[in-house]
N, C-alpha and C positions, 0 to 999 in steps of 0.2 A: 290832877283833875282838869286844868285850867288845858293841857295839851289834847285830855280826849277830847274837851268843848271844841277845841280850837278843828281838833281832827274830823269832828263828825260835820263843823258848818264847813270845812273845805270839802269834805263827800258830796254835801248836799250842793253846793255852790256846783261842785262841777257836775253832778248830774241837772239839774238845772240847766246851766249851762248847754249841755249834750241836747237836751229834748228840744228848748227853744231854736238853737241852730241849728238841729237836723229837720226840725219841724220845717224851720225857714225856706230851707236850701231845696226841700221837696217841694214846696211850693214853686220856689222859681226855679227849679230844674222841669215840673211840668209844664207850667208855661210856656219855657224855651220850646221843649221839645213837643207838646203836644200844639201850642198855637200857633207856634212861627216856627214849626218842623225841624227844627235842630234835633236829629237824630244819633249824634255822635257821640255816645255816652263815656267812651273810653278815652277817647281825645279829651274829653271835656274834663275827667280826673285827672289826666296828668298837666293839665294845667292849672288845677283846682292845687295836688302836690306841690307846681313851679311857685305859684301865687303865696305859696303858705310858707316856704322854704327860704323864700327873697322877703317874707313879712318876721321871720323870725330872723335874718343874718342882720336885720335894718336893727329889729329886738338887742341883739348882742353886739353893734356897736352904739349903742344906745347905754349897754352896759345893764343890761332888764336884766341878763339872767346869765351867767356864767359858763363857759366853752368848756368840757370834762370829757377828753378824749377816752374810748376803752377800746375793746377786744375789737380792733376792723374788722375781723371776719364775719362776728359774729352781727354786727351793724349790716355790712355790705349780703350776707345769706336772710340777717331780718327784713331790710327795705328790699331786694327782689325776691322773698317769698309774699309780703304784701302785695306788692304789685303783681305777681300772677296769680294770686287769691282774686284780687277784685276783676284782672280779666277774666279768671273763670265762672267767677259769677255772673257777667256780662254775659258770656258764652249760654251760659245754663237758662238765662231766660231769654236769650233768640233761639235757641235748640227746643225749646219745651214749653207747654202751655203755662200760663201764669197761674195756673191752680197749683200744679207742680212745682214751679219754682217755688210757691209760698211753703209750700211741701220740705223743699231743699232749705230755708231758712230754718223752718223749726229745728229741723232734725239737727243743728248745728249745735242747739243747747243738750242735747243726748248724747251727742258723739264727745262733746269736750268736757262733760261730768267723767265721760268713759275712758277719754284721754288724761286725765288730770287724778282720777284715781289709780287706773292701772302704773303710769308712768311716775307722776310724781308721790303716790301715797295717799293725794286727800280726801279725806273722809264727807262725807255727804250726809247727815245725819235722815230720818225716812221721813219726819215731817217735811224738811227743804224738799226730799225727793217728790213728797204729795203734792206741794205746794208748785212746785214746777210742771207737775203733769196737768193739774187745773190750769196753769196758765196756757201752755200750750193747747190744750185739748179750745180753752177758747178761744184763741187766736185764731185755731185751724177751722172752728165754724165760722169765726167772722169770717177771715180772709180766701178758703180753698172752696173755688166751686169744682170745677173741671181739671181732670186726673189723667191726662192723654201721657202715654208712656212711648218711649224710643227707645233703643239702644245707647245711638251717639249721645241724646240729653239724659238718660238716668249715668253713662260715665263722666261726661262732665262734670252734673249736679255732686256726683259723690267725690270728684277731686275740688271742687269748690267748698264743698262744706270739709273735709280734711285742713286744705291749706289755710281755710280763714280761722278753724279750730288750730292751728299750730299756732300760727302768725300771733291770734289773742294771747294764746297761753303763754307763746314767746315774748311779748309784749308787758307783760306783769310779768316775767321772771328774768326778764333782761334787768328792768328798773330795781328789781330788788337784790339780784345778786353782784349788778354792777355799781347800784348805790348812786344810781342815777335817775333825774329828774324825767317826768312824762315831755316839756319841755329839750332840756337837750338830747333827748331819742329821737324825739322829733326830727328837730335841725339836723341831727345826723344821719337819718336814715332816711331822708324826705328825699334826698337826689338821687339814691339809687333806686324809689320808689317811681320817682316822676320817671327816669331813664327809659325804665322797665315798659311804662307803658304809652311815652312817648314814639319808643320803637313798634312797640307790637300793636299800640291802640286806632292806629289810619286803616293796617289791615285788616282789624278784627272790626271796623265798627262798617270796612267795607264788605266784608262778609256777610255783616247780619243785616245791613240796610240797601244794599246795591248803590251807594252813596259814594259819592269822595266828598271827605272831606273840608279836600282844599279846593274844590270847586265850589261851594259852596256858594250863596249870595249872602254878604255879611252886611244884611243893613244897620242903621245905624239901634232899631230897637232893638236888634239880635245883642250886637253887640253890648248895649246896655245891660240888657239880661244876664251876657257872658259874664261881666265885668261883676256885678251883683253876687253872681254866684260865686264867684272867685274869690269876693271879698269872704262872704258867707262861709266857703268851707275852710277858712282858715279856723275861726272857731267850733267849726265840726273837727277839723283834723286834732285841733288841738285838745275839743273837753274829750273825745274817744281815748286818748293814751293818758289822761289826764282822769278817767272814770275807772278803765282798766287798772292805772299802775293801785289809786286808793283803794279799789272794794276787790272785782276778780272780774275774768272773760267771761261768767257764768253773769254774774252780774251787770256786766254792759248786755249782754241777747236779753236777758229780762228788761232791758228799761229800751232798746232795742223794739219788743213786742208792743211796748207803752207808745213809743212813739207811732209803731203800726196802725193802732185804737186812733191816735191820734189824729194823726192824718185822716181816717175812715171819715173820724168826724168833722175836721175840718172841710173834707171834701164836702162831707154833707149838708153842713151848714154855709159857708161863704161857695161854693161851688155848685151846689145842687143836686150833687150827684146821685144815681140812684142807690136807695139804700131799705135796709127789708129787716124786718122783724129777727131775722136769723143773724145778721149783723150786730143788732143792738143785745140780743141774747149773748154772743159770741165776746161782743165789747164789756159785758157785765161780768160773764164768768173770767174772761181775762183780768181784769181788775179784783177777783177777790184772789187768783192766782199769785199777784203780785203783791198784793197786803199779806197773805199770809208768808210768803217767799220773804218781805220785807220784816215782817215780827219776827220770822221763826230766823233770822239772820242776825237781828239783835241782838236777842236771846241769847244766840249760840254766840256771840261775840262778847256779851256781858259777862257768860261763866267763864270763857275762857281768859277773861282779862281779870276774874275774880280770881281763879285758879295760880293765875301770874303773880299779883299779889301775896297770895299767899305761899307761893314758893319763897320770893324773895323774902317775905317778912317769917320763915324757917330759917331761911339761911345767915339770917343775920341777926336772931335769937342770940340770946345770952349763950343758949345751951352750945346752938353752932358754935358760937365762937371758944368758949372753954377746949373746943377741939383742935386747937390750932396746930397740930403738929400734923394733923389728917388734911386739913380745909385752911387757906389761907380765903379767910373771909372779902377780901377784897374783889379778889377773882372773881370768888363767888358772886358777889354784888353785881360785879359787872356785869358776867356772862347771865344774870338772869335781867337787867336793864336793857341787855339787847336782844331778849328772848322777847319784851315785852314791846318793844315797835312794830 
């Protein structure tokens, strides 16, 4: 009892966590780039990667958290599928109108129910599936005005939402098959991610801005901002593999949408920005989206951990055990203790 408590305030710690620092980091990544024109946005991650990568090796001679080498390949194919997920969604919102990219977000939680049942087996029960379609359907009023279509940005938009659906799923089933921390995934796969878009991110951000961005003029406020944000997405990098590896990918795009709302309204209130009755309808239906997504997941987590229970308290019945020439009850115990993590 005392493991679920302890399990369900680590859930909530880290989604908390997740909202307040991505909350943050959108604040002071507009500033940068919309007050003081820092338009680099792909440079700017993979030094947001470097900053998190050097803030976790300092972690583990510190002795915070423990070095658990696994499968390199599979490390070195997770952190550059990362990294050319987040340049392609860079890519997808200079190629495409920002109604469209908001477009491209949603679609990310349809495609990785669709990825995660066909591939992996899981089940989806039709309340969660309702309860997803509310939330989306308000999201897509707050956020989608304008639908302008391309060639070049509906193929990008559709390798962007693929990769960052792989990357998530692969991210929660790295940590569980390798029996590894959202932490040391992290640290391990943070340099092949920064790599990735240290190389490709000058070109792509001079693509989309007709900018260099080593020409740049770096005052000293710019750089403050830089430095802020840097600090900032350490704990964005960190509660994301840290939200992912506890609940699911399905899971982070819904609290994903929440910080969406969030921001709308943060804009709206410390910012001013403008904002319409279609918005705040859009921000209401998303929020009953997400309460029900959040009951109906309980729910289905509470039977299935009653269901647990009760296997194990079968298998280790009197009755079970009179059978011992069938069932060596020990086993048994075990294999149903770690059926129930």
């Amino acid at each position: 009892m005392s493991e679920s408590k302890g399990f369900h305030l680590g859930t909530i710690g880290a989604l908390s966590l997740s909202v307040v620092s991505s909350v943050s980091i959108v604040i002071c990544n507009k500033a940068l780039i919309s007050s003081l024109g820092f338009h680099f946005a792909t440079t700017l991650t993979s030094w947001h990667l470097l900053v998190t990568f050097c803030s976790l090796h300092v972690a583990l001679r510190m002795k915070l958290f423990e070095h658990k080498p696994f499968d390199q390949r599979a490390v070195v194919g997770f952190g550059v599928l990362n990294g050319i997920s987040i340049g392609l969604l860079n890519l997808s919102l200079g190629f495409n109108s920002v109604g469209f990219y908001q477009m491209t977000k949603l679609a990310i939680i349809p495609c990785t129910v669709f990825l995660e049942t066909v591939f992996l087996k899981k089940k989806f029960s039709r309340s969660i599936q309702l309860s997803l379609a509310v939330l989306l359907s308000g999201v897509g009023i707050a956020t989608v005005t304008d639908l302008q279509l391309n060639a070049l940005g509906s193929i990008l938009s559709a390798l962007a939402v693929v990769t960052t659906c792989v990357a998530q799923i692969m991210t929660n089933t790295i940590q569980k098959n390798f029996n590894v921390s959202s932490t040391q995934l992290l640290y391990q796969s943070c340099p092949y991610q920064a790599l990735t878009l240290l190389i490709s991110g000058p070109f792509l951000d001079k693509l989309l801005t007709n900018e260099n961005v080593f020409a740049f003029s770096y005052t000293t406020q710019v750089l403050a901002f830089i430095i802020l944000s840097c600090l900032i997405s350490v704990s964005v990098n960190f509660s994301t593999f840290l939200v992912i590896g506890k609940t699911s990918p399905v899971s982070y795009q819904v609290l994903g949408h929440l910080k969406t709302c969030l921001v709308l309204a943060f804009g709206y209130i410390l910012l001013h920005n403008p904002f319409s009755w279609r918005n705040i309808l859009g921000i209401m239906i998303a929020l009953v989206g997400m309460i029900l997504y959040s009951y109906y997941c309980t729910h289905t987590s509470k039977v299935k951990a009653s269901e647990a229970s009760d296997r194990i308290a079968t298998r280790t019945s009197p009755l079970s055990q009179a059978k011992g020439d069938e069932f060596d009850p020990l086993i048994k115990l075990e294999s149903g203790a770690k059926g129930v993590q």
